[in-house]
C-alpha positions as a printed NumPy array, in Angstrom:
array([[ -0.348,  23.488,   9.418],
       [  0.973,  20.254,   8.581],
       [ -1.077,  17.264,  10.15 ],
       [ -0.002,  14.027,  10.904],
       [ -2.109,  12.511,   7.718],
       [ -0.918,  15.159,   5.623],
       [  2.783,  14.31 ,   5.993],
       [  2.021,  11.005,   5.374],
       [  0.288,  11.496,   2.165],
       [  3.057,  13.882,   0.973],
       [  5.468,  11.431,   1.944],
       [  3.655,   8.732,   0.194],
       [  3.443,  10.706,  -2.78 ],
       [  7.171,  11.791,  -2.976],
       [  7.935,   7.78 ,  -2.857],
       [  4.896,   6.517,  -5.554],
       [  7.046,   6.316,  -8.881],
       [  6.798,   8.932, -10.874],
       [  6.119,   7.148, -14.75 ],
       [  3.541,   7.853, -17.331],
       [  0.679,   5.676, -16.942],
       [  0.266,   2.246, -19.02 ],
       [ -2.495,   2.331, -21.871],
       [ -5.57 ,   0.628, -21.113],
       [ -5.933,  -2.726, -20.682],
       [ -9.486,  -3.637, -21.286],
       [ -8.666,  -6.943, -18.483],
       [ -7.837,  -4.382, -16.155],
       [ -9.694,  -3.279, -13.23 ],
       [-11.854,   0.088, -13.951],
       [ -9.568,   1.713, -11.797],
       [ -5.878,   1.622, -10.74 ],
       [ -4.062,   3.395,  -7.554],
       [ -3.123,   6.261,  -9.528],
       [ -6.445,   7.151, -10.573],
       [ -7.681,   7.271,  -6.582],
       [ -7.836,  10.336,  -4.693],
       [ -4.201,  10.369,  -2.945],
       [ -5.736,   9.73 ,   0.031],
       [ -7.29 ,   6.327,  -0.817],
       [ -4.385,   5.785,  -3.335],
       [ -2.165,   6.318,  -0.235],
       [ -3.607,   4.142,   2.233],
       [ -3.657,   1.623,  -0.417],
       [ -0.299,   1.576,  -0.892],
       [  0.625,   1.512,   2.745],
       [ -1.834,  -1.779,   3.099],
       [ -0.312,  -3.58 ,   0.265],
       [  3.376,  -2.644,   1.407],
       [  2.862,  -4.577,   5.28 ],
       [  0.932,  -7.28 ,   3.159],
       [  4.137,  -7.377,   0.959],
       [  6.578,  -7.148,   4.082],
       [  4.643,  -9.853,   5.886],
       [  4.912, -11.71 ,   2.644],
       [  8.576, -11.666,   3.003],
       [  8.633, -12.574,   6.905],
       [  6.827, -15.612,   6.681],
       [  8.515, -16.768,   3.923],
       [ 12.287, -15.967,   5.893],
       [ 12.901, -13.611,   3.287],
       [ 15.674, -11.15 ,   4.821],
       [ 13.326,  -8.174,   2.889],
       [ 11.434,  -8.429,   5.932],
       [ 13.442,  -8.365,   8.786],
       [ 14.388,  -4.504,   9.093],
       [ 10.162,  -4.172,  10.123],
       [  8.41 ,  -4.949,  12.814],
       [  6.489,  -8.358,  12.823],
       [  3.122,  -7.377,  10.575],
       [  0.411,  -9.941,  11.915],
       [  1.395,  -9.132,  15.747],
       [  1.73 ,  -4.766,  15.328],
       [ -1.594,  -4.571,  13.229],
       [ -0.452,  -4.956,   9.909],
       [ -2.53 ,  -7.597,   8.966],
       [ -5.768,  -5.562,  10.395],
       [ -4.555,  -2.177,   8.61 ],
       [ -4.543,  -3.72 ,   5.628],
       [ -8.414,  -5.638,   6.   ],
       [ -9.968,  -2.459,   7.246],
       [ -8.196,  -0.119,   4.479],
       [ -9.149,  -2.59 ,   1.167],
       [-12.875,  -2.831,   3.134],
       [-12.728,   1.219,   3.251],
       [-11.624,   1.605,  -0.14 ],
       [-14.36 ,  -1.199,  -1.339],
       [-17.219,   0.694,   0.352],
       [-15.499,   4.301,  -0.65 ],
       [-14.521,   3.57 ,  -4.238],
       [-17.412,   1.29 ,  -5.151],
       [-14.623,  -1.415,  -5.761],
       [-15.562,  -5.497,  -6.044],
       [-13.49 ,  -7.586,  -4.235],
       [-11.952,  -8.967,  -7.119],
       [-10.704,  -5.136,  -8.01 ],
       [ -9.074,  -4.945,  -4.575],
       [ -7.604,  -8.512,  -5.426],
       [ -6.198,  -7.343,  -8.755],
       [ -4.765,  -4.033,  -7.496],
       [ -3.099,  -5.473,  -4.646],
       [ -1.722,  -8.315,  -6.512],
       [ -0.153,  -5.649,  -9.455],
       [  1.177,  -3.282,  -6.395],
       [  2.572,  -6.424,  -5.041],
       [  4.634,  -7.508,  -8.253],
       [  5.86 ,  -4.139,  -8.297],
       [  7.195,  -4.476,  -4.6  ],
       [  8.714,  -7.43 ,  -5.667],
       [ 10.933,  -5.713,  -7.742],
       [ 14.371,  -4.128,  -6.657],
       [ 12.965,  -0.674,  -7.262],
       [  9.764,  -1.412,  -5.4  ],
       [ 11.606,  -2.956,  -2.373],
       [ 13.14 ,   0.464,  -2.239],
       [ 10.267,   2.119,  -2.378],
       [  8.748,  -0.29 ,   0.028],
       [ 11.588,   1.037,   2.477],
       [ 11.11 ,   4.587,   1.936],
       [  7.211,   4.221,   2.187],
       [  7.179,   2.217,   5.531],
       [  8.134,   5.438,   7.951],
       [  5.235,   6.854,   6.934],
       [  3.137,   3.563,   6.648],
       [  3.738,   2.806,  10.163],
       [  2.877,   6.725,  11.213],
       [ -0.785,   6.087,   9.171],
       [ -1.381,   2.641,  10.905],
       [ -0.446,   4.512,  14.4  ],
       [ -3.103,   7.197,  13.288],
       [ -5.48 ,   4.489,  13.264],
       [ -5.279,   2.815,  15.973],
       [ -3.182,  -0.003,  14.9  ]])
């Protein structure tokens, strides 16, 4: 049986790109979004996509006009509670969460990652209903 979580995650995992990862970088954070369970790595990357799309609202960037508004549909509150989750559930600082979100981010920024922003946000918005949000 295929639960609502579940066809998120696959979802989410049929839209994360599919590259080799980067060699170490001893500046890096001890752990990147590919090394999380899927799972964490997928709520993650929902989180940083409606900070991303918010990102691009505010500013009047016409990115972010094909989503709902993200501080009034619970956006902004998905993305606090998830990066406090994955702090408590990964053993993460703050400034890990900080650098992760800010290299998923730049990758949204790009032309491929708006894409991938687009074909995340179906089931981003499914995982934030889950919730509550």
């Amino acid at each position: 049986m295929v639960t609502p979580v579940l066809a998120v995650l696959l979802a989410l995992q049929a839209a994360a790109p599919d590259v080799a990862p980067a060699p170490a970088d001893p500046a890096a954070p001890a752990v990147s979004l590919d090394a999380l369970p899927l799972e964490q790595a997928a709520t993650a990357r929902c989180a940083i996509a409606f900070a991303t799309v918010s990102r691009w609202q505010k500013s009047g960037d016409t990115r972010g006009s094909a989503y709902p508004d993200m501080e009034t549909t619970g956006g902004r509150e998905f993305f606090v509670q998830a990066m406090a989750k994955l702090m408590d559930d990964a053993g993460l600082t703050r400034e890990d969460v900080m650098t992760l979100s800010f290299e998923e981010v730049e990758r949204n920024e790009t032309a491929e990652g708006t894409e991938r922003v687009a074909a995340m946000m179906p089931a981003c918005v499914l995982m934030k209903s889950a919730a509550g949000l």
